[in-house]
PQR file with spaces between the fields and no chain letter, atoms N, CA, C, O and H, PARSE charges and radii, in Angstrom:
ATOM       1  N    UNK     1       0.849   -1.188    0.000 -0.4000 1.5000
ATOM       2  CA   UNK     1       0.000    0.000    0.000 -0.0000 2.0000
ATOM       3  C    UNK     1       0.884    1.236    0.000  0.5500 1.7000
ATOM       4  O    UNK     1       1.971    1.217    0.577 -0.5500 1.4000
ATOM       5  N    UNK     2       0.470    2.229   -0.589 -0.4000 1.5000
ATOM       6  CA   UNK     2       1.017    3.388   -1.183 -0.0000 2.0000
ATOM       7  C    UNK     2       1.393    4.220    0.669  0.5500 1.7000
ATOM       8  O    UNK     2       0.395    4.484    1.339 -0.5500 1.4000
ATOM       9  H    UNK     2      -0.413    2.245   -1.058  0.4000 1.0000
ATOM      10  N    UNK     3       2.297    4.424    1.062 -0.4000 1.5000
ATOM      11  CA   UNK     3       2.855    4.956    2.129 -0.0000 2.0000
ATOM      12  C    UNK     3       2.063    6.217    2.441  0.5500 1.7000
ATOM      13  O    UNK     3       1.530    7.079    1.743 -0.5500 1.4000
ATOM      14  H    UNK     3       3.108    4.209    0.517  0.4000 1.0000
ATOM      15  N    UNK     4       2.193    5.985    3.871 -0.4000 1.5000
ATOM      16  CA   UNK     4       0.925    7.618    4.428 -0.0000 2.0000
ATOM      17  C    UNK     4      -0.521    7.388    3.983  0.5500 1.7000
ATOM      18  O    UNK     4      -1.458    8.154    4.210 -0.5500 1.4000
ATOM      19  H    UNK     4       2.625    5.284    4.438  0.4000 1.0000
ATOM      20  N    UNK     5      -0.573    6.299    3.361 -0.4000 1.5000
ATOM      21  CA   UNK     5      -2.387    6.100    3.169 -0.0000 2.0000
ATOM      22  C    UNK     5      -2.973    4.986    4.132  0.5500 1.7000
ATOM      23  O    UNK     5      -2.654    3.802    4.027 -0.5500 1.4000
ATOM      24  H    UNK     5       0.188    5.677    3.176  0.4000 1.0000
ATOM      25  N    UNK     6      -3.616    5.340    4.820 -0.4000 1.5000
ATOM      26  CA   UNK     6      -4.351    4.439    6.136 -0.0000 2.0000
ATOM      27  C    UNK     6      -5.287    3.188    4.522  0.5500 1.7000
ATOM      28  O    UNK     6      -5.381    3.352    3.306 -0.5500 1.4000
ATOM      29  H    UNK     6      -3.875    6.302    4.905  0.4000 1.0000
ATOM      30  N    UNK     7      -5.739    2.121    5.443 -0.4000 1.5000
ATOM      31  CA   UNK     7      -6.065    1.085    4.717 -0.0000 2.0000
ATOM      32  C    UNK     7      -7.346    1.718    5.222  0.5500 1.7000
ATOM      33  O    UNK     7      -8.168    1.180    4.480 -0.5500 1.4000
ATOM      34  H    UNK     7      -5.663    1.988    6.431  0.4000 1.0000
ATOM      35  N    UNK     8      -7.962    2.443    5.941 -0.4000 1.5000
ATOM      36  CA   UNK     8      -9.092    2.488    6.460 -0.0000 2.0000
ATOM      37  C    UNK     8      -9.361    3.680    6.299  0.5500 1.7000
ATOM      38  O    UNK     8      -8.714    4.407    7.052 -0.5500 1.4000
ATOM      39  H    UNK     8      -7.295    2.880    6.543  0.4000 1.0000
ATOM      40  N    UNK     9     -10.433    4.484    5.255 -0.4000 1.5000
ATOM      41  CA   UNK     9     -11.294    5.719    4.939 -0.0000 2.0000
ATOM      42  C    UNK     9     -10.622    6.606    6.574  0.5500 1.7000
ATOM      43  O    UNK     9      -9.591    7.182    6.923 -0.5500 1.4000
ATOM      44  H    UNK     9     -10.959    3.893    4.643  0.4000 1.0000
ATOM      45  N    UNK    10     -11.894    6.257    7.137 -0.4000 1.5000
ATOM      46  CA   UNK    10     -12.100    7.408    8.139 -0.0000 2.0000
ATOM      47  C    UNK    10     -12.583    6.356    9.313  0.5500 1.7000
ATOM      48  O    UNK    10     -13.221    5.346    9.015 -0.5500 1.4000
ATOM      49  H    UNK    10     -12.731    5.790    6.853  0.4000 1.0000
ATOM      50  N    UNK    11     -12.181    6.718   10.847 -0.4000 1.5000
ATOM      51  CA   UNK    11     -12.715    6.132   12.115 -0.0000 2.0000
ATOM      52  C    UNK    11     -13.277    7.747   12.660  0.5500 1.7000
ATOM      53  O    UNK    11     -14.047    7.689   13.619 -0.5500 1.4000
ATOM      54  H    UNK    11     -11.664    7.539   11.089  0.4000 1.0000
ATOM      55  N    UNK    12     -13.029    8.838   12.251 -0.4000 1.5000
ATOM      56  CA   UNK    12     -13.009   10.081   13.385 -0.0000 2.0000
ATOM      57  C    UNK    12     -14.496   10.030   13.882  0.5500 1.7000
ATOM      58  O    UNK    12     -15.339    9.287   13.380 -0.5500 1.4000
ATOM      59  H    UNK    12     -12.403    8.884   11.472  0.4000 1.0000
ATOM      60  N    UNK    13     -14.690   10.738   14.730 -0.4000 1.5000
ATOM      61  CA   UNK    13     -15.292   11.138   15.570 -0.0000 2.0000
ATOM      62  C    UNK    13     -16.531   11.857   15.043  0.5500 1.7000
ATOM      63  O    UNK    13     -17.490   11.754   15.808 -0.5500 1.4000
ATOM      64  H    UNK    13     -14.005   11.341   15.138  0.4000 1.0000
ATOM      65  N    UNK    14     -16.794   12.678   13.741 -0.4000 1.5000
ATOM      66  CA   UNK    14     -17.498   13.148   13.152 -0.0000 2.0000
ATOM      67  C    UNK    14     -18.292   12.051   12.089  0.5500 1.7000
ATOM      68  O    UNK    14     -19.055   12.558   11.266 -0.5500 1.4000
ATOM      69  H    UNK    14     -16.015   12.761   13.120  0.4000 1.0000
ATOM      70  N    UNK    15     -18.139   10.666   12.091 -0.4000 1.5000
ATOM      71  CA   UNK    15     -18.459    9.669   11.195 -0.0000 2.0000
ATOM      72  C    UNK    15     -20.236   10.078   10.492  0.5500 1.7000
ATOM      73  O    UNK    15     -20.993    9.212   10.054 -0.5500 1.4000
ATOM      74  H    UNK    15     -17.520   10.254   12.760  0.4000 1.0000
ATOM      75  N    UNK    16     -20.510   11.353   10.545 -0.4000 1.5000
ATOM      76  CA   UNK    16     -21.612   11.180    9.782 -0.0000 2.0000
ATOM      77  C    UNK    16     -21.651   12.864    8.756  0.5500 1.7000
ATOM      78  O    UNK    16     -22.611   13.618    8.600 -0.5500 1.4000
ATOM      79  H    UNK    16     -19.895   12.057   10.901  0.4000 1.0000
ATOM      80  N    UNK    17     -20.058   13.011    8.153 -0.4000 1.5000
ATOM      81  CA   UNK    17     -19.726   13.749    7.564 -0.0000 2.0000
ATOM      82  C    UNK    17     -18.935   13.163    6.400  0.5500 1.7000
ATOM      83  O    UNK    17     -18.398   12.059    6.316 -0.5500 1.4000
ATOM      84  H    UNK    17     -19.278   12.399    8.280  0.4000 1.0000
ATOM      85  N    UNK    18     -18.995   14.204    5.487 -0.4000 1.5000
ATOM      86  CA   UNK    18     -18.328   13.405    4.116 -0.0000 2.0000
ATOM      87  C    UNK    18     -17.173   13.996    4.219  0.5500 1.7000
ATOM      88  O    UNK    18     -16.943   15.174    4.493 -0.5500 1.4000
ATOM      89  H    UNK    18     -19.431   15.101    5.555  0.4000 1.0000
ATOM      90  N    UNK    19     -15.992   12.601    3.844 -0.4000 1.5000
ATOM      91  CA   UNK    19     -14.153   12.969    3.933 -0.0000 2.0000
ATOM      92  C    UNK    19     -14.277   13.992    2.707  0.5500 1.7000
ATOM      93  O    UNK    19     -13.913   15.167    2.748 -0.5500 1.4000
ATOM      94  H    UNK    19     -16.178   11.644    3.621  0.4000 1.0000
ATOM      95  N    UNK    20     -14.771   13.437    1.769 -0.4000 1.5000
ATOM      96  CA   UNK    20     -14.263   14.456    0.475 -0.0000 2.0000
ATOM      97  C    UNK    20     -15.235   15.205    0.172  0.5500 1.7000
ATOM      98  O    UNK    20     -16.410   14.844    0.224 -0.5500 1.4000
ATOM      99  H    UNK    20     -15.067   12.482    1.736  0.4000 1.0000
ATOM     100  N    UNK    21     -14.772   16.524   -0.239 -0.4000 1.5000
ATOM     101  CA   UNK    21     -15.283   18.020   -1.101 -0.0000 2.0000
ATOM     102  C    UNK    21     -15.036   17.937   -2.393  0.5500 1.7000
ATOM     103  O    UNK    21     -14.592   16.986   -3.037 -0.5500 1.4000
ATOM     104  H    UNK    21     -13.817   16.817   -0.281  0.4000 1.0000
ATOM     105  N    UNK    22     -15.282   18.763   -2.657 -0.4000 1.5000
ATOM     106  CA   UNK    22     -15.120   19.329   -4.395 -0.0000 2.0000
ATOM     107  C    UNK    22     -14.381   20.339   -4.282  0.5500 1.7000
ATOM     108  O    UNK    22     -14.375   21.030   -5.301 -0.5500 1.4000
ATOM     109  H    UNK    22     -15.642   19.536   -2.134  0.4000 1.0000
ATOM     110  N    UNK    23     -13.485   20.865   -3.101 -0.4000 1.5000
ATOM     111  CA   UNK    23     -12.326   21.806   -2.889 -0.0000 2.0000
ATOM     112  C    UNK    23     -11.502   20.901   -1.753  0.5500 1.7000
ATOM     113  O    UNK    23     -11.878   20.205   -0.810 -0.5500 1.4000
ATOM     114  H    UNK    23     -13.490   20.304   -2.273  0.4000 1.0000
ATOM     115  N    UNK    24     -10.397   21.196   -2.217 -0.4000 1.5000
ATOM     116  CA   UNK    24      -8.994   20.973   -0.876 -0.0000 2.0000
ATOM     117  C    UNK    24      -9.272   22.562   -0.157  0.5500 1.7000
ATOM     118  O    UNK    24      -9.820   23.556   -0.633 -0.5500 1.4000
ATOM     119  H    UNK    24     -10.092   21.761   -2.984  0.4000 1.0000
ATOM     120  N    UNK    25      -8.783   22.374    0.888 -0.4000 1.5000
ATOM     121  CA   UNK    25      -9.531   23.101    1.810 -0.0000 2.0000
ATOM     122  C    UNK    25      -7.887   23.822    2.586  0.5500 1.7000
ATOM     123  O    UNK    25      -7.924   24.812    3.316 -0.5500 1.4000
ATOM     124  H    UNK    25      -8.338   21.566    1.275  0.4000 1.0000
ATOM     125  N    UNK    26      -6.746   23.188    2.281 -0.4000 1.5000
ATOM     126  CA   UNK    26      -5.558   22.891    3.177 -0.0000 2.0000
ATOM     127  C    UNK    26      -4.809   21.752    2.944  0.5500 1.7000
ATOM     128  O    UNK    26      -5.266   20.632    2.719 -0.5500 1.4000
ATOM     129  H    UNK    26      -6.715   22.383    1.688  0.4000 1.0000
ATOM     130  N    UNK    27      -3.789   22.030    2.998 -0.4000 1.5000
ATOM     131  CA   UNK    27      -2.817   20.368    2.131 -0.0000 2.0000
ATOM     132  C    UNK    27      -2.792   19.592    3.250  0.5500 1.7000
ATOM     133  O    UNK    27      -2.683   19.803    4.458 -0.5500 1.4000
ATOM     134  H    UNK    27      -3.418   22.940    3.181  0.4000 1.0000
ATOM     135  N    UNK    28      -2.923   18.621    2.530 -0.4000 1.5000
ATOM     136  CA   UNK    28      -3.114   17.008    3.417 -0.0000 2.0000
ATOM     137  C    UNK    28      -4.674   17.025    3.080  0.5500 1.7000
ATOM     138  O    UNK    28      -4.947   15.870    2.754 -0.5500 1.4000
ATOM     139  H    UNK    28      -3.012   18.450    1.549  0.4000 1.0000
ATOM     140  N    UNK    29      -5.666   17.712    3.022 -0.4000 1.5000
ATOM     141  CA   UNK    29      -7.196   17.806    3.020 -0.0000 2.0000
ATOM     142  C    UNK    29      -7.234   16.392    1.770  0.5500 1.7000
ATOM     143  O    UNK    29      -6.351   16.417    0.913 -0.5500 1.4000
ATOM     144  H    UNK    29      -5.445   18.651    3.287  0.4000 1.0000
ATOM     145  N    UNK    30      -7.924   15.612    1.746 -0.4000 1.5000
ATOM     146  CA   UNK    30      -8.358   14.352    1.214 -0.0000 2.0000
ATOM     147  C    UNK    30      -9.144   14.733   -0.295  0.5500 1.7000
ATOM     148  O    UNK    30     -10.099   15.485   -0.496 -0.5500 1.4000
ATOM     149  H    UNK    30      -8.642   15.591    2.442  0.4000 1.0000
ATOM     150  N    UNK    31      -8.565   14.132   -0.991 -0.4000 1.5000
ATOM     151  CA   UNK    31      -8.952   14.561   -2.395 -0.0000 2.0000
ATOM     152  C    UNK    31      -9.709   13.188   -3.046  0.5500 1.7000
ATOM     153  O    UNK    31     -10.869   13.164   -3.457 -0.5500 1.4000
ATOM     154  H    UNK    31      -7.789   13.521   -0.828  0.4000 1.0000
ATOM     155  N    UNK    32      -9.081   12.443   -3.038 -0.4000 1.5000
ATOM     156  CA   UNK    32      -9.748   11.196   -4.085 -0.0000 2.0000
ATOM     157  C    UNK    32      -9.896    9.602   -3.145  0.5500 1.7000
ATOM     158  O    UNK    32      -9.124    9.209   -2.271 -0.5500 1.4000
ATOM     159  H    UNK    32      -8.139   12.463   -2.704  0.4000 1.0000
ATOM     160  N    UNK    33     -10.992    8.985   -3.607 -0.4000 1.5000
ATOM     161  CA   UNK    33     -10.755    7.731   -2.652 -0.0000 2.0000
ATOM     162  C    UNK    33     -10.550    6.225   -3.969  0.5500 1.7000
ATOM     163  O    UNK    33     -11.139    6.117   -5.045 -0.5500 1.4000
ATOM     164  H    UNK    33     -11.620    9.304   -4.317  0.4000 1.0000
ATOM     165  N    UNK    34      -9.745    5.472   -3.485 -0.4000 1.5000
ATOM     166  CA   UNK    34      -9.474    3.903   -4.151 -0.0000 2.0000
ATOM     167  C    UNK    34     -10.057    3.153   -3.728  0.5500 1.7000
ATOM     168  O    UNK    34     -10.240    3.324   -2.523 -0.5500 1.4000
ATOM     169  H    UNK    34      -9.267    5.559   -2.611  0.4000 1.0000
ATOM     170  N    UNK    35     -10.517    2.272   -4.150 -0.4000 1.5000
ATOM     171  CA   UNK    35     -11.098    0.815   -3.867 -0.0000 2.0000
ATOM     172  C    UNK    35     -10.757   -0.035   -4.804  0.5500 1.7000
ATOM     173  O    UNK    35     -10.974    0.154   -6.001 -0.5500 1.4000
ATOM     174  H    UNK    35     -10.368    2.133   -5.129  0.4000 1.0000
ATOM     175  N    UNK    36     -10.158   -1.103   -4.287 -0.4000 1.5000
ATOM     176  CA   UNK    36      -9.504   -1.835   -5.494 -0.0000 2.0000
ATOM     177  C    UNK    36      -9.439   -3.276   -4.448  0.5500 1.7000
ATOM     178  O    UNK    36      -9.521   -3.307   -3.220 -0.5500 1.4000
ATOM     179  H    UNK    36      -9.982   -1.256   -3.315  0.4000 1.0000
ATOM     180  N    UNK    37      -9.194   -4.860   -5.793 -0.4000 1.5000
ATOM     181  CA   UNK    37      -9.136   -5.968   -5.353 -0.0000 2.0000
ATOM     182  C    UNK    37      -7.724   -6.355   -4.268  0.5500 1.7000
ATOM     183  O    UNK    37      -7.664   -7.218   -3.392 -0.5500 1.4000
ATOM     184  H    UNK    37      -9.127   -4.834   -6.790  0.4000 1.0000
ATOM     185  N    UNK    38      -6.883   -5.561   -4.626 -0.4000 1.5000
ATOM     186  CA   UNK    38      -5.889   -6.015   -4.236 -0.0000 2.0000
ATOM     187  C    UNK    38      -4.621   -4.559   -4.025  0.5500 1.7000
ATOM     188  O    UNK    38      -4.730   -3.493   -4.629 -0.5500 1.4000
ATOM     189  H    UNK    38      -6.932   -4.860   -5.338  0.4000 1.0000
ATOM     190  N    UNK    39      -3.562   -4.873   -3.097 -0.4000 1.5000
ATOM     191  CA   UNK    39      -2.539   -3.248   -3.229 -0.0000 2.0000
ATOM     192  C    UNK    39      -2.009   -3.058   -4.491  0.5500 1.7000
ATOM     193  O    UNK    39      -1.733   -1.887   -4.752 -0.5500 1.4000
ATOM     194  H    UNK    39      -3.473   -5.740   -2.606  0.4000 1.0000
ATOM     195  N    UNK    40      -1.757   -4.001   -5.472 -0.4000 1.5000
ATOM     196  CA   UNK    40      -1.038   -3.676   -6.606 -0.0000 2.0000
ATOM     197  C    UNK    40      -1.802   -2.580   -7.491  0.5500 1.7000
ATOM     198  O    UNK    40      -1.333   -1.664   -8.167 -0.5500 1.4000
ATOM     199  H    UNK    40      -1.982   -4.952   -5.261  0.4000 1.0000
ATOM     200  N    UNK    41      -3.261   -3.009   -7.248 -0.4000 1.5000
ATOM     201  CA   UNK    41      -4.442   -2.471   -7.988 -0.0000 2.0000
ATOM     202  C    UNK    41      -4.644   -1.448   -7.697  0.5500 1.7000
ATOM     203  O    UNK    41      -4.863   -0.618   -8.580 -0.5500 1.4000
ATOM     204  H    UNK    41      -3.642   -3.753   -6.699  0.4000 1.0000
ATOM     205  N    UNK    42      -4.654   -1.094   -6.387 -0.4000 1.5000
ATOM     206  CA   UNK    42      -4.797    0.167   -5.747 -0.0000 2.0000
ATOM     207  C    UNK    42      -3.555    1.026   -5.950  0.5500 1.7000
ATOM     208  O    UNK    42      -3.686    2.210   -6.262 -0.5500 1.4000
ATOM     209  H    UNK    42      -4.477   -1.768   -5.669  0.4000 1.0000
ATOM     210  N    UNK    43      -2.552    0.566   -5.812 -0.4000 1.5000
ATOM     211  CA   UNK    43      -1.294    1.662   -6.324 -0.0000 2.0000
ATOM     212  C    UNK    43      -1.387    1.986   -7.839  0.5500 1.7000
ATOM     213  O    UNK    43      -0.995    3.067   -8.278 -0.5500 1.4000
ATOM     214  H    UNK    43      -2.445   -0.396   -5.559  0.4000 1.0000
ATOM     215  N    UNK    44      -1.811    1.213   -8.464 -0.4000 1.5000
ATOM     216  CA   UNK    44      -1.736    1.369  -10.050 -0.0000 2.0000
ATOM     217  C    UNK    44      -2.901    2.523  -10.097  0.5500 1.7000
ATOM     218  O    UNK    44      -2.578    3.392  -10.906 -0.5500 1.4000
ATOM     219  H    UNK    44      -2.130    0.335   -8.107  0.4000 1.0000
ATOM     220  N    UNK    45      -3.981    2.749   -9.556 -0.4000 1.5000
ATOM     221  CA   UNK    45      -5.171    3.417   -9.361 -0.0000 2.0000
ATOM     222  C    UNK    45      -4.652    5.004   -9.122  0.5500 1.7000
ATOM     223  O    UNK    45      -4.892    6.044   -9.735 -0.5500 1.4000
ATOM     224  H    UNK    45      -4.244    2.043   -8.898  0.4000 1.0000
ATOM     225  N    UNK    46      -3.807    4.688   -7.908 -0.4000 1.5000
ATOM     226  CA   UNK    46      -3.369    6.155   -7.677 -0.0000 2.0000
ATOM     227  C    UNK    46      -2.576    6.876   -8.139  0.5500 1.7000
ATOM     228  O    UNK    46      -2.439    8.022   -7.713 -0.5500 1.4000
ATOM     229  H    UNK    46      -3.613    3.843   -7.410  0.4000 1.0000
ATOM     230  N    UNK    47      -1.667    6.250   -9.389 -0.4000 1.5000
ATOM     231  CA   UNK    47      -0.782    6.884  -10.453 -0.0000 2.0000
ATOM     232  C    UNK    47      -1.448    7.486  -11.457  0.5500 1.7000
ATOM     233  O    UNK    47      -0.967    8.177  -12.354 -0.5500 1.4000
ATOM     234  H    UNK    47      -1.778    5.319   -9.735  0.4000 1.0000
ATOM     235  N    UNK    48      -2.916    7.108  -11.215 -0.4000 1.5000
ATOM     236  CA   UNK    48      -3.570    7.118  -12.421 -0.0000 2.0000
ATOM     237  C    UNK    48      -4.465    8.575  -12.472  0.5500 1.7000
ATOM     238  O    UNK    48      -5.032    9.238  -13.340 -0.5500 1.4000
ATOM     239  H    UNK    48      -3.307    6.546  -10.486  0.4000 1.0000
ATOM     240  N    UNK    49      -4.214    8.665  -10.851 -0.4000 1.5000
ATOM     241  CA   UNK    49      -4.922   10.145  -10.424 -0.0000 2.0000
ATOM     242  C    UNK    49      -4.522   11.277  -10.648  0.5500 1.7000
ATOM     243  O    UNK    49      -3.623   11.734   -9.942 -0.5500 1.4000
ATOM     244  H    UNK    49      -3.753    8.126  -10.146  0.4000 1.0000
ATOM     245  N    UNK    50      -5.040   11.980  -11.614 -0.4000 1.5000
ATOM     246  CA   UNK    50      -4.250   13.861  -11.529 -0.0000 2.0000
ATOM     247  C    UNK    50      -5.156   14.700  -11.013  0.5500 1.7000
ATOM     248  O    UNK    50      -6.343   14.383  -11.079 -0.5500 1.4000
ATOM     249  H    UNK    50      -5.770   11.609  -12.187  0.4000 1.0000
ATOM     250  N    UNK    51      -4.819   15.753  -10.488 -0.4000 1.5000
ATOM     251  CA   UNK    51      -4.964   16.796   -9.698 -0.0000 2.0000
ATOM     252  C    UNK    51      -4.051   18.130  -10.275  0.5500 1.7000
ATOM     253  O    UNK    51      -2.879   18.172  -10.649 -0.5500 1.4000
ATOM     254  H    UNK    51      -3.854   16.010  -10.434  0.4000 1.0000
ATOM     255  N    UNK    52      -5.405   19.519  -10.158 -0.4000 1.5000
ATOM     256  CA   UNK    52      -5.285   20.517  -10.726 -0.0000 2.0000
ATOM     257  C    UNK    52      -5.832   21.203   -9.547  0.5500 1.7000
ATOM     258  O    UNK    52      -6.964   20.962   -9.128 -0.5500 1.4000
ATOM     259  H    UNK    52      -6.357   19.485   -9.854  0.4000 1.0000
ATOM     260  N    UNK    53      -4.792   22.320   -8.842 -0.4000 1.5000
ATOM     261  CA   UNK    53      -5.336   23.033   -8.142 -0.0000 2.0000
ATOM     262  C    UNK    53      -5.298   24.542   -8.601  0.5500 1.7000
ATOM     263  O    UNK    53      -4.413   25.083   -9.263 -0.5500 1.4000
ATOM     264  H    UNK    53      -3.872   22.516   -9.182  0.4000 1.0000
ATOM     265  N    UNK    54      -6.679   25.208   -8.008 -0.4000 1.5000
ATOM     266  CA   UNK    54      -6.856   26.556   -8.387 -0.0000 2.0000
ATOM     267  C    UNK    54      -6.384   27.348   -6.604  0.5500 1.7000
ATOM     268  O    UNK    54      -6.448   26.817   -5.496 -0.5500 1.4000
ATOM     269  H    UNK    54      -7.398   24.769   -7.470  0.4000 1.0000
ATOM     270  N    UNK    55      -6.043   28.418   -6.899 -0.4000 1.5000
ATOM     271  CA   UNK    55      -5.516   28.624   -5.314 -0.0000 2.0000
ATOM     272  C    UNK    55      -6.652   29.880   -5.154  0.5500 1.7000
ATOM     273  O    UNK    55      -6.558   30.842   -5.916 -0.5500 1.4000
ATOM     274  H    UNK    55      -5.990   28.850   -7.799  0.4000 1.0000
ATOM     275  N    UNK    56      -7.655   29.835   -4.201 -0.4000 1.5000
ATOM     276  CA   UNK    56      -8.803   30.281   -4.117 -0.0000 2.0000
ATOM     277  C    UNK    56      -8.379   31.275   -2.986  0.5500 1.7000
ATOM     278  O    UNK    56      -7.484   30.995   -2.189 -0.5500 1.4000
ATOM     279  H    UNK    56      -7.731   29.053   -3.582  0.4000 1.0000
ATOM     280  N    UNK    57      -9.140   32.561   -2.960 -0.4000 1.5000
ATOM     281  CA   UNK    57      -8.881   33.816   -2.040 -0.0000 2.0000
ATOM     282  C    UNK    57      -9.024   32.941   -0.752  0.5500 1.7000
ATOM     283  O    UNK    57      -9.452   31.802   -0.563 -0.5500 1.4000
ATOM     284  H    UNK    57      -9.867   32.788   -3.607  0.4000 1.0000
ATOM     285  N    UNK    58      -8.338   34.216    0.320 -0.4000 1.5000
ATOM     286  CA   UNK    58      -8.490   33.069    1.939 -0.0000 2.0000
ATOM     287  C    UNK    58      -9.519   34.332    2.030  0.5500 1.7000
ATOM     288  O    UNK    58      -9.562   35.487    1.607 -0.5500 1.4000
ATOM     289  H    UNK    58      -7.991   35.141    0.166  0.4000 1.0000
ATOM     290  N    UNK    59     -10.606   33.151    3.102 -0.4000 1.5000
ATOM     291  CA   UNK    59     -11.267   33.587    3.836 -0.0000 2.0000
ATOM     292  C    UNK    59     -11.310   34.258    5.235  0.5500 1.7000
ATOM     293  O    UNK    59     -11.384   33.671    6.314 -0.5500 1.4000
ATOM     294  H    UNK    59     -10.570   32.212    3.446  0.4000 1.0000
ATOM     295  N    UNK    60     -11.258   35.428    5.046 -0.4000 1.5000
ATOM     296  CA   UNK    60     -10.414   36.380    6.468 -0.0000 2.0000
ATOM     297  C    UNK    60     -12.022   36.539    7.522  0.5500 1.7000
ATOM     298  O    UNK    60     -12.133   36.480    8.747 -0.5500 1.4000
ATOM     299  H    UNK    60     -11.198   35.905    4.170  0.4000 1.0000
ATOM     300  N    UNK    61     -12.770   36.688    6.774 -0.4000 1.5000
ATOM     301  CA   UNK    61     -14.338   37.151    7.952 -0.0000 2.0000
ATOM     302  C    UNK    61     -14.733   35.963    7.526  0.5500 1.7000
ATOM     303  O    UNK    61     -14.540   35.559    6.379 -0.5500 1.4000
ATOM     304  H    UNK    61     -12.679   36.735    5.779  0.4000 1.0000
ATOM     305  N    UNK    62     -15.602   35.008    8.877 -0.4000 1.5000
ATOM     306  CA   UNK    62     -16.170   34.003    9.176 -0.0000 2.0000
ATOM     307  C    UNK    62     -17.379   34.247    8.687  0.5500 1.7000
ATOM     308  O    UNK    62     -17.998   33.324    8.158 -0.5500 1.4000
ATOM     309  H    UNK    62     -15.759   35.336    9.809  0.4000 1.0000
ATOM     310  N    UNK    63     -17.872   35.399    8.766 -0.4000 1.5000
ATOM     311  CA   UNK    63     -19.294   35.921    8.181 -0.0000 2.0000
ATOM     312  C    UNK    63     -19.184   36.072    6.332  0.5500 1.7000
ATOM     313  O    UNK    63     -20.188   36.136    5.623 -0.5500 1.4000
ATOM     314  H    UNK    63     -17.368   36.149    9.196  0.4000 1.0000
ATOM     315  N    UNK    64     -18.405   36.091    6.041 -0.4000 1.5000
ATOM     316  CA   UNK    64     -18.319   35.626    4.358 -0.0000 2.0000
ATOM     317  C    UNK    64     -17.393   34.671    3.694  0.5500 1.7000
ATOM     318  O    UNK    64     -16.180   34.485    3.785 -0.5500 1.4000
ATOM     319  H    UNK    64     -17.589   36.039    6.617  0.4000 1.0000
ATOM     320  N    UNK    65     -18.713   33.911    2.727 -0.4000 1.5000
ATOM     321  CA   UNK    65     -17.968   32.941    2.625 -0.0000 2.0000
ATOM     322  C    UNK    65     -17.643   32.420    0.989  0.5500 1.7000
ATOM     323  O    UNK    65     -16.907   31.455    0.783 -0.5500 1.4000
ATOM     324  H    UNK    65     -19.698   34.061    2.653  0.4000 1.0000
């Protein structure tokens, strides 16, 4: 298995929230999920993944969003 990737989605504490967005939010923030028969399958899966980031204004007031 591809290093730094837990074999297991999510255990946290919030379990009735979705891991992934349609924005990264902060690096490390969870972008894509694998499911595959086997690790070979699953590493081959995640080479296969590209990623394009847009770098979006920061949000300074909590009141706009």
């Amino acid at each position: 298995m591809a290093e730094g990737f837990p074999a297991v989605a999510y255990q946290g504490e919030n379990q009735d929230q979705f891991i992934l967005s349609d924005k990264a939010r902060y690096i490390g923030d969870w972008i894509a999920a694998v499911a595959a028969v086997d690790t070979y399958t699953a590493e081959q899966a995640l080479d296969l993944i590209q990623v394009k980031y847009e770098r979006l204004p920061a949000v300074l007031d909590p009141r706009k969003r």
